[in-house]
N, C-alpha and C positions, 0 to 999 in steps of 0.2 A: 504494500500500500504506500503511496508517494505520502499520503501527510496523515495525521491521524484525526478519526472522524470525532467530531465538536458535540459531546453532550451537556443540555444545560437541564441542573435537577430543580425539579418543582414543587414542593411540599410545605404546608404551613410547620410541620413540626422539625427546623432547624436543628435537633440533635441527628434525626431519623435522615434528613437531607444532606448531612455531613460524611454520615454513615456510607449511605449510599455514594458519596464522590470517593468515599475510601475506598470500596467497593471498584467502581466503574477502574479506579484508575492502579489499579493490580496489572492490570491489560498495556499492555504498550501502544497498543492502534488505537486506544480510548483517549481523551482527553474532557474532564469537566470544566469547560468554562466559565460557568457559574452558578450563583445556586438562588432561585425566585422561592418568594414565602408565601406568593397566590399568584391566581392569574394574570391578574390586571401589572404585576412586577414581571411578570414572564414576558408577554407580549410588549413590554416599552423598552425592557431587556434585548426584546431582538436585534435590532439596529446594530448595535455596540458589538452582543456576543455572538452574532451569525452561528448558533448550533445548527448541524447537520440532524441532531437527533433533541426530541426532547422526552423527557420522563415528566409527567404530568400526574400531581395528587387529583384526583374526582372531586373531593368535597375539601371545598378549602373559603375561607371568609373573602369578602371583596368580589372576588370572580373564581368561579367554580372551574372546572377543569373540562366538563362539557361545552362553557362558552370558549373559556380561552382558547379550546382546541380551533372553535369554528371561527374566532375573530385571527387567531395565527394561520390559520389554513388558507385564509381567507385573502392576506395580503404575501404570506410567503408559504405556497402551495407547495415545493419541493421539500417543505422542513418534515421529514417522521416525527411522529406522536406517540407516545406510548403510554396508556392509561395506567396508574398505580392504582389500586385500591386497600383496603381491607373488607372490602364489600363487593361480594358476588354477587352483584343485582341484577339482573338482566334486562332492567331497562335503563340502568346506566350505560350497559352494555352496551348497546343498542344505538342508545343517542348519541356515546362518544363515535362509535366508529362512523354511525352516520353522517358525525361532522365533519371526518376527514383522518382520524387515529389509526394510526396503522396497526394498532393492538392495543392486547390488553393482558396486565398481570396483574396477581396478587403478591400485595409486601412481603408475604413471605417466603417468596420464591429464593431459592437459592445463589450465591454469588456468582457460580459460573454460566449455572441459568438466565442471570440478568445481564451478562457482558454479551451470551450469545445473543439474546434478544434483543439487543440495542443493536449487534451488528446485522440481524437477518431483517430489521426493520429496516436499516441504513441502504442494504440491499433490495429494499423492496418487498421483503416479503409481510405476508400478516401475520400473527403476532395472536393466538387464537391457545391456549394449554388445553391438556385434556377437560381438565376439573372447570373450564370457564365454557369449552365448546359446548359439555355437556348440559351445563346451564342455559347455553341458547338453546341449542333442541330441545330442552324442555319446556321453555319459553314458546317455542316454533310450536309444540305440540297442545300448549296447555289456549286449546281453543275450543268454544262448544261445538257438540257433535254434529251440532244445526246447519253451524257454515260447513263442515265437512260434508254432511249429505249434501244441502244445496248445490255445492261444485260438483260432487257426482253426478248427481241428477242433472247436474246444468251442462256440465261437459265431458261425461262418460269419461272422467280420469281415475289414474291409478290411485291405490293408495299413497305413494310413494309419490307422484304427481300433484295431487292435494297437499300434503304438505309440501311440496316443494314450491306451489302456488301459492301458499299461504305465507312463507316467508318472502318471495318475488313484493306482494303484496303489505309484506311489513317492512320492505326496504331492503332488505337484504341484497347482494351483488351475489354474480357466479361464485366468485373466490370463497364469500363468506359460507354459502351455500354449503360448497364442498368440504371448507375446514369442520364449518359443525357436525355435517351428515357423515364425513369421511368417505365422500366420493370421488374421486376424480376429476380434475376442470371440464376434462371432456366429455364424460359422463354426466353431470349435470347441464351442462351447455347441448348434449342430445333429449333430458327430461325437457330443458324449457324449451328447446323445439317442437318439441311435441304438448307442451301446452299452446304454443303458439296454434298450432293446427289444430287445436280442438276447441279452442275459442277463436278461431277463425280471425287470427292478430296477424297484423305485417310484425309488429316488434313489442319491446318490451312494454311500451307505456299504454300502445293498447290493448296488451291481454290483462295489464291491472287494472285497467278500467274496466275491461268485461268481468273482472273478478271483482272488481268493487262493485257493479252494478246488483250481480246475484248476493252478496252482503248484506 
């Protein structure tokens, strides 16, 4: 690696945010360049300390880690995100990545588990653990039976299809799809083709709307 990738940590609890720079910078390709005690210090932060990577607390005073994600993403789109929590909620889940997070961990994930994860983020990838995927599919799945019949009834899919409609429909991308279900990109990108055909959609945002209409 020509230079080392720039992480800047973000958590109101400055013992636990120290920790973690001690942590990140074990690593020789890591560097922390700073450390934000909420949102709103993160994102004025950018300017100055141009992180490649950011580790982001969820719930923090001033600006939350949900916003900051979507006001950072927002003016510097190339920067990775990475949710911290101690809270596996699934509709924090949800809203960070929807805002632009390229994942998401729990604080007590382990030291060398969180050097990889800043660098598979750095690279691109999502950022999804077992123990956090599993909470979205549960989330995917914890839907009455009502709209599951309905999409049957409305467009002769599989089971497996229905809920893969049901997440399309909650926001979710191919990637995420796949990380929670544990399918394949390609395999899921063949399920949603074939909802496409059974709600008779050219593309994404019209087979959500046919799937929002039977809702």
């Amino acid at each position: 690696m020509d230079r080392k990738i720039r992480v800047m940590v973000t958590d109101d609890q400055a013992e636990l945010a120290a920790e973690l720079k001690q942590v990140l910078e074990t690593d020789t390709e890591l560097e922390v360049v700073g450390i934000a005690l909420d949102g709103f210090e993160a994102f004025e932060k950018m300017p100055s300390l141009q992180p490649d990577v950011v580790l982001m607390d969820i719930r923090m005073p001033n600006m939350n880690g949900v916003v900051a994600t979507q006001r950072i993403k927002s003016e510097y789109p190339d920067v990775k995100i990475i949710i911290l929590t101690t809270f596996d909620d699934s509709d924090y889940i949800l809203n960070a990545i929807n805002n632009g997070a390229s994942g998401y961990l729990l604080k007590d994930i382990g030291g060398n588990a969180l050097i990889d994860a800043v660098k598979n983020a750095y690279a691109g990838d999502t950022i999804l653990p077992a123990k956090i995927a599993r909470r979205i599919v549960s989330a995917a799945k914890d839907v009455s039976a009502d709209r599951e019949i309905k999409l049957t009834r409305a467009f002769s899919l599989s089971d497996r299809e229905v809920e893969i409609a049901l997440m399309m429909y909650e926001g979710f991308t191919n990637r995420q799809i796949s990380s929670a279900l544990k399918l394949s990109e390609g395999t899921t990108r063949n399920y949603v083709s074939s909802i496409y055909i059974k709600t008779k959609s050219e593309n994404r945002t019209e087979a959500i709307q046919a799937i929002k209409e039977i809702l």
